[in-house]
C-alpha positions in Angstrom: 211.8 135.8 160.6 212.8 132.5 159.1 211.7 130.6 155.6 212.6 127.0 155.6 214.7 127.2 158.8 216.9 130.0 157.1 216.6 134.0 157.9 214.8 135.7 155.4 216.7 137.4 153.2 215.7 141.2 152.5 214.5 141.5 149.0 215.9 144.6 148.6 219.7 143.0 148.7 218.0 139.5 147.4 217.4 141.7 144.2 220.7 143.1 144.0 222.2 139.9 144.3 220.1 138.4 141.4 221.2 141.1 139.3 224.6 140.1 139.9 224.3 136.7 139.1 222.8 137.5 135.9 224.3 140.5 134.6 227.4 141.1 136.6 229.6 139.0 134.4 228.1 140.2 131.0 227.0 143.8 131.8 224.5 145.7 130.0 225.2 147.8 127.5 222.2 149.4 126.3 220.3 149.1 129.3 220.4 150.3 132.9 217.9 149.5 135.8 216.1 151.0 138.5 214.8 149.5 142.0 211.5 150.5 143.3 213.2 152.3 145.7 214.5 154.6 142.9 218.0 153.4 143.2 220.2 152.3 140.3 222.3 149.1 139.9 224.9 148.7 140.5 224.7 150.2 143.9 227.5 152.1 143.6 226.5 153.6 140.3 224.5 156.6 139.6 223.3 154.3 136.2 224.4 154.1 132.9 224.2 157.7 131.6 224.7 155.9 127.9 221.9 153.1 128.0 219.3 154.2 125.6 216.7 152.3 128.0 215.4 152.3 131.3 214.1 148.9 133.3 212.4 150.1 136.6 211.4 146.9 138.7 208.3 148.3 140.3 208.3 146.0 143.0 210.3 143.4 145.3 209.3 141.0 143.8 209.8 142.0 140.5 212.7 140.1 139.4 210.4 136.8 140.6 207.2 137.3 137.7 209.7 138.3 135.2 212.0 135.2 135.6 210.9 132.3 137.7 209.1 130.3 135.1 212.4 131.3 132.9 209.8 131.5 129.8 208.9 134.4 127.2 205.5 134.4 127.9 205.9 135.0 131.6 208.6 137.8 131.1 205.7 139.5 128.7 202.9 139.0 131.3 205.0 141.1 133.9 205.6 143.4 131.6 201.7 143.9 130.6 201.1 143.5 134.5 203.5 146.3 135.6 205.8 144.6 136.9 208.4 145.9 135.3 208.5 149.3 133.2 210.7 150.4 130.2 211.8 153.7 129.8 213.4 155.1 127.0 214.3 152.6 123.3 212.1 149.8 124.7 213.6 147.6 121.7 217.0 147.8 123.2 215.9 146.2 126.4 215.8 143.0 124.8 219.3 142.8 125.5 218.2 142.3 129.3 216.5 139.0 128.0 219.0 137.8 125.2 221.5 137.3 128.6 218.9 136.1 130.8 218.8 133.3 128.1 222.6 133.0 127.8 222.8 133.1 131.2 220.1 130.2 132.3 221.3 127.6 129.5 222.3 125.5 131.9 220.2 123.4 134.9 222.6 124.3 137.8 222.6 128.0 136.9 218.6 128.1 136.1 217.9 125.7 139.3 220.6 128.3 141.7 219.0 131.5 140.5 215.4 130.0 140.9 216.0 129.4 144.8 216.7 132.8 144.8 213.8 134.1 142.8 211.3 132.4 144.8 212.6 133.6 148.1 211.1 137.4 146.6 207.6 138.2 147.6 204.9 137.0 144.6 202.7 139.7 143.5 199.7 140.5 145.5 196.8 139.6 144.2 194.6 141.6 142.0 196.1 142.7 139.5 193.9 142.7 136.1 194.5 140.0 133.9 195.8 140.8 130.1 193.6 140.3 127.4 194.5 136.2 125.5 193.2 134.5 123.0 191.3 131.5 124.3 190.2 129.6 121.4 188.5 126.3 120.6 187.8 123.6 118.0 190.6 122.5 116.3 193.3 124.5 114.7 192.5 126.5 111.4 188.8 125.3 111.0 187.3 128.0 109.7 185.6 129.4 112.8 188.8 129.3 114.5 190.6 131.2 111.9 187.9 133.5 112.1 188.3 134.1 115.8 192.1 134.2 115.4 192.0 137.2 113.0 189.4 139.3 114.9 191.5 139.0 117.8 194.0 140.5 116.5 192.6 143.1 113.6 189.2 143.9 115.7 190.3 146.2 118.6 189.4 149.2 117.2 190.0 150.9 113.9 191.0 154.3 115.8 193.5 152.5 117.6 195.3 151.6 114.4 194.5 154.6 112.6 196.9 156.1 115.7 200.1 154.5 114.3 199.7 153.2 111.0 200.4 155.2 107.9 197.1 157.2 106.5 196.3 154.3 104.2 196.7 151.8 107.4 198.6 149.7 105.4 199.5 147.4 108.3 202.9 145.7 106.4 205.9 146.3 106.2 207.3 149.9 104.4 209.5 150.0 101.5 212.2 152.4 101.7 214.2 153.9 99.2 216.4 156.0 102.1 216.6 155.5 106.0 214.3 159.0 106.3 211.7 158.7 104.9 208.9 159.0 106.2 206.3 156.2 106.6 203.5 157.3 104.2 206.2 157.7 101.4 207.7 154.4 102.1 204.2 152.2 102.8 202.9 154.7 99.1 206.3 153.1 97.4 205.6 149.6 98.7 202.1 149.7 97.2 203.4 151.0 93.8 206.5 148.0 93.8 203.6 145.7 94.5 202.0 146.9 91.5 204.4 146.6 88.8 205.5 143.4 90.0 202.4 142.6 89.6 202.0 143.8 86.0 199.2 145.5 86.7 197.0 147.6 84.4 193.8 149.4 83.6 190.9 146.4 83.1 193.1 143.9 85.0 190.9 141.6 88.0 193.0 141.7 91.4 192.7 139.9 94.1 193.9 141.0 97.7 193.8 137.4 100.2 193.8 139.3 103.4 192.8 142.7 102.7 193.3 144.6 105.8 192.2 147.9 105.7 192.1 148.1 101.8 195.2 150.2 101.3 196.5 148.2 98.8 192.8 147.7 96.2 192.3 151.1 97.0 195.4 152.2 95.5 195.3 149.7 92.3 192.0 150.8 91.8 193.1 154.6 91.5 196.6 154.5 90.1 196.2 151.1 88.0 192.7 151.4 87.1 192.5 147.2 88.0 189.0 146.5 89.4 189.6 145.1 92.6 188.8 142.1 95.0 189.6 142.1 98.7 188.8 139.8 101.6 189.0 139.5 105.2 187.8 137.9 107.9 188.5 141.3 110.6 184.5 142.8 110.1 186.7 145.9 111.5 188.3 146.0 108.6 185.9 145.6 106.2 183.6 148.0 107.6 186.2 150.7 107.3 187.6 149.2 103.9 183.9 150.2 102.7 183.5 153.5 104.0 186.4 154.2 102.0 185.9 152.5 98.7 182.0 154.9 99.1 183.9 158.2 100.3 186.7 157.8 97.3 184.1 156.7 94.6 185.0 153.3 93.6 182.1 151.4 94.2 182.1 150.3 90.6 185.9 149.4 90.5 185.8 147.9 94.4 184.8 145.4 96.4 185.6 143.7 100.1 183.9 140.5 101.3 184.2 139.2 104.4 185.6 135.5 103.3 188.2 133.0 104.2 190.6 132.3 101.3 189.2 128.7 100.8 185.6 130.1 100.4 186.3 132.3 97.2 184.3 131.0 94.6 186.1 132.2 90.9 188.5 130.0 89.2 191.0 131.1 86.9 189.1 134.7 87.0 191.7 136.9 88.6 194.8 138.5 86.3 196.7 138.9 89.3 196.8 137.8 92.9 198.0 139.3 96.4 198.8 138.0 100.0 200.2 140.2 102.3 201.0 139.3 105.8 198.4 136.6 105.3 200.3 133.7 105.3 200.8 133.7 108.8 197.9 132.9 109.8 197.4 129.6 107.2 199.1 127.5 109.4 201.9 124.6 108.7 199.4 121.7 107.2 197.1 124.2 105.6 200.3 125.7 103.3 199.7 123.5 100.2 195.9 124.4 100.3 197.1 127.9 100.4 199.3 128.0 97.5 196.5 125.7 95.4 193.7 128.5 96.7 195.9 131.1 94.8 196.6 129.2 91.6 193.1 128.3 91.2 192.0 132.1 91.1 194.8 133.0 88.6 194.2 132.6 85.1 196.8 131.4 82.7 199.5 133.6 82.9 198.4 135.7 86.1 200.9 136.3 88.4 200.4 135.8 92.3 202.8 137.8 94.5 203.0 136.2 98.1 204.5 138.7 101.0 204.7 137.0 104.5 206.8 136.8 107.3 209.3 133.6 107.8 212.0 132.6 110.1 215.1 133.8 109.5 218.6 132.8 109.1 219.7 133.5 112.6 218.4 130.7 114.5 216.0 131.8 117.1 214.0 130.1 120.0 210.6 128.4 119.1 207.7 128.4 121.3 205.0 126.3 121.3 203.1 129.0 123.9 204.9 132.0 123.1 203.7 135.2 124.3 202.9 136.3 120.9 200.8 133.2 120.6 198.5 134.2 123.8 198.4 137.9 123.5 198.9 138.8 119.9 198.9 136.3 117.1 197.4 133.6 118.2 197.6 130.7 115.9 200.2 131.8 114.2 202.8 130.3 112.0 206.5 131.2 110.8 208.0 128.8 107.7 211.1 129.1 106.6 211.3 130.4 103.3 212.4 126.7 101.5 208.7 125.3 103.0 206.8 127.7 101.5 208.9 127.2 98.0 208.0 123.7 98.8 204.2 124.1 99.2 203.9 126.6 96.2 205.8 124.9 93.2 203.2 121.5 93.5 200.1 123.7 93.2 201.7 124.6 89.9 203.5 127.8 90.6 207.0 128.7 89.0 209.3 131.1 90.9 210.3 134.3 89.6 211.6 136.4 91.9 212.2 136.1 95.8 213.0 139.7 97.8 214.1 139.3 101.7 213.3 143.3 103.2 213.9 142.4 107.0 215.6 145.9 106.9 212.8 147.6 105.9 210.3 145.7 108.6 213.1 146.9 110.9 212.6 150.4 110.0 208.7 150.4 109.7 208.5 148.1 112.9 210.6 151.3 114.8 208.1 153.8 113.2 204.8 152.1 114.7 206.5 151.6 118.0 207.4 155.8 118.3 204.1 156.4 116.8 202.0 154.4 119.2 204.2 155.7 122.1 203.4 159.3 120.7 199.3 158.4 121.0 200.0 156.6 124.5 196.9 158.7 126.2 194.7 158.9 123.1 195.4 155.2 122.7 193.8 154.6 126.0 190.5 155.9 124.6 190.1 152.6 122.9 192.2 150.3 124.3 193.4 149.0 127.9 196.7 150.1 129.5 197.6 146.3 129.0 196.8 146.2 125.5 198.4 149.1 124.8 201.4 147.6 126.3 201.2 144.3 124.1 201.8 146.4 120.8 204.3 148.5 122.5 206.6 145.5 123.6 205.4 142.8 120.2 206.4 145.3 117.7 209.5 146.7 119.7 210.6 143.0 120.2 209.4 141.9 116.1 212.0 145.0 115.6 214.7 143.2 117.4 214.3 140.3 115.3 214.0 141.4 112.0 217.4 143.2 113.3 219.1 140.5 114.4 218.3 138.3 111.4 216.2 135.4 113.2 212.8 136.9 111.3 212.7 137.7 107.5 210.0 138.6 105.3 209.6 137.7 101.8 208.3 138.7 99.2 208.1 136.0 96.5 206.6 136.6 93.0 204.6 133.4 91.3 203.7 132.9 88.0 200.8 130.5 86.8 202.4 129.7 83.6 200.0 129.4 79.9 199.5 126.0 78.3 203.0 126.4 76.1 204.9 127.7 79.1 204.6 131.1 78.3 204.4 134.1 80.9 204.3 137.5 79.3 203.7 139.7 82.4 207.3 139.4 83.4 210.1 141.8 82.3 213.2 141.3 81.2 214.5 144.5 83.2 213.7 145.3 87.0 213.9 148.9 86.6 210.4 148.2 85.8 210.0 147.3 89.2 212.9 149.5 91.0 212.4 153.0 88.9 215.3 155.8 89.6 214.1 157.1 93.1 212.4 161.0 93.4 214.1 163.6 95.4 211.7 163.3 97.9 213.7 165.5 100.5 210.7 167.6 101.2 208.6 165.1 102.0 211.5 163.2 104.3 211.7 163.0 108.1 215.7 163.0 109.7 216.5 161.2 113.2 
């Protein structure tokens, strides 16, 4: 048979000479791969008995939906389609892609191998389409912002409660050593929040982006603060109640579902809290952001601001990333300078600025075993494709935080009295940073 006048070439050795192309010169080192036929490449090997990952292209025409439209999203979308599997680490596959995108810089090696690529068979048909985000109106109106956050946060609260810690604190760990395990670290990042924050017994607190209420629920009880938390995930607010009535705070408690511009008290709040929120605010709502927060404060109060931000790794920015359709979408990263930028003109002083990308890292690699653990319960809630979004989005968030293109920071604000003064600041961080507990017996090794 003949394409274009030329014989067709058999996939099977059309694959093998793709691979070539693209890895021969810079081979893998943490990955091998698998044809659908079972057999490894290289041909001749019986596969890399040290990779710590597996990628089994489960058809011919494989290699074509993962890299003919040489784009993130469409090397996600096979992956969610079954195109391709991953065996084993799944976050040290992204290897494979980090040399695909070495590889393809130029337009005579990405225009050779895509002659290639679409001489494979396409997919046949059928195949269900993953779950995206199709929103309208305008970006960050208030309805869209709405619909952003339930599609993200209003899957299913079992499905978190799966992988995340047994507050579902859904945020990134503190860890005072590499085994501990992830309710100790996510309990010590809720107490550092708290004494950065000053907190103490009569204090108002407000939580911008509550989640699942892990953090009021925990000032409440250990800080006796009376607490305010909102959200727009009705998810999370429905569970974020069930606990505040089960643990007895109804007096001390509260959750509304509300947008951060809505909130009605000014200069009420002792102390303020945004974590993992300000992704969502988007790059021309910032300012507004960091004026919503100062306005709640009252003289004095401090506002402590915990959100991702790019890093200082330079890193590849997508305007339809496959985070953007499938998990976040939009979503915003600033570097950290911008968000300096947008907070000091609504009034805010700096006080303190913490980078933990190592300790995203670490928590990041906890949810990913977790979930894999719970892959059948998982499927009680959620679709196979789904299930494989969180699997390769946190895997791949690990990655970054790893590599140094994501950060996260948490930054500490003060809304400083009339003569300048701010009194809920110490002098010493072992306020913050007490002498760590042997906690051996409540660590996890490996």
């Amino acid at each position: 048979m003949k394409i274009f006048g030329k014989e067709e070439t058999d996939p099977r050795e059309l694959t093998l000479g793709i691979l070539e192309k693209l890895f021969g010169v810079t081979p893998l080192r943490q990955v091998s791969i698998r044809l659908w036929d079972g057999s490894p490449w290289p041909p001749n090997a019986s596969g890399n008995t040290a990779a710590a990952a597996t990628v089994v292209l489960q058809h011919p025409g494989a290699l074509r939906e993962m890299f003919l439209a040489n784009s993130e999203a469409a090397l996600g979308e096979a992956y969610l389609r079954n195109d391709f599997d991953i065996e084993g680490d799944i976050e040290a596959a992204f290897e494979l892609a980090e040399i695909v995108r070495a590889q393809t810089q130029g337009w005579s090696k990405k225009l050779a191998i895509a002659g290639q690529l679409w001489q494979l068979p396409a997919r046949q048909p059928g195949a269900k389409d993953p779950r995206r985000a199709d929103l309208q109106d305008a970006e960050h109106t208030l309805e869209r912002d709405r619909h952003a956050v339930q599609f993200h946060y209003d899957l299913s609260n079992d499905f978190y409660g799966l992988w995340l810690d047994a507050a579902r604190v859904y945020s990134c760990a503190y860890f005072q050593r590499p085994g501990d395990d992830l309710d100790l670290a996510q309990r010590h990042k809720l107490d550092t929040i708290c004494r950065k924050l000053g907190l103490k017994p009569g204090d108002r607190l407000m939580d911008i982006g509550c989640g699942w209420g892990g953090l009021i629920l925990h000032a409440a009880r250990h800080y006796g603060v009376r607490a305010t938390g909102i959200t727009l995930s009705e998810c999370q607010a429905e569970y974020a109640r069930e606990q505040i009535r089960a643990q007895g705070l109804d007096d001390q408690v509260e959750v509304r579902l509300q947008d951060y511009r809505q909130a009605p008290e000014r200069g009420e709040f002792d102390a303020v809290v945004s974590v993992g929120m300000v992704e969502h605010v988007g790059r021309k709502n910032l300012p507004l952001y960091f004026q919503s927060a100062h306005r709640l404060l009252k003289p004095g109060g401090l506002f402590l601001n915990h959100g991702i931000g790019t890093g200082a790794v330079p890193g590849e920015q997508h305007s339809d990333s496959f985070i953007e359709r499938y998990v976040f979408p939009d979503g915003d990263l600033f570097p950290l300078t911008e968000m300096n930028r947008s907070a000091e003109p609504a009034g805010f002083e700096i006080r303190d600025v913490e980078n933990l990308r190592e300790h995203y890292t670490l928590t990041l690699r906890h949810w990913v075993r977790r979930l894999e653990a719970h892959h059948a319960e998982a499927l009680r809630y959620i679709s196979e494709p789904v299930y494989r979004t969180w699997r390769v989005y946190m895997a791949g968030s690990a990655y970054r935080f790893a590599s140094g293109e994501l950060a996260i920071y948490q930054t500490l604000l003060a809304k400083l009295q009339a003569d300048g003064a701010q009194a809920r600041v110490p002098l010493d961080r072992a306020t913050w940073y007490p002498r760590p507990r042997d906690n051996s017996r409540n660590n996890t090794r490996g």
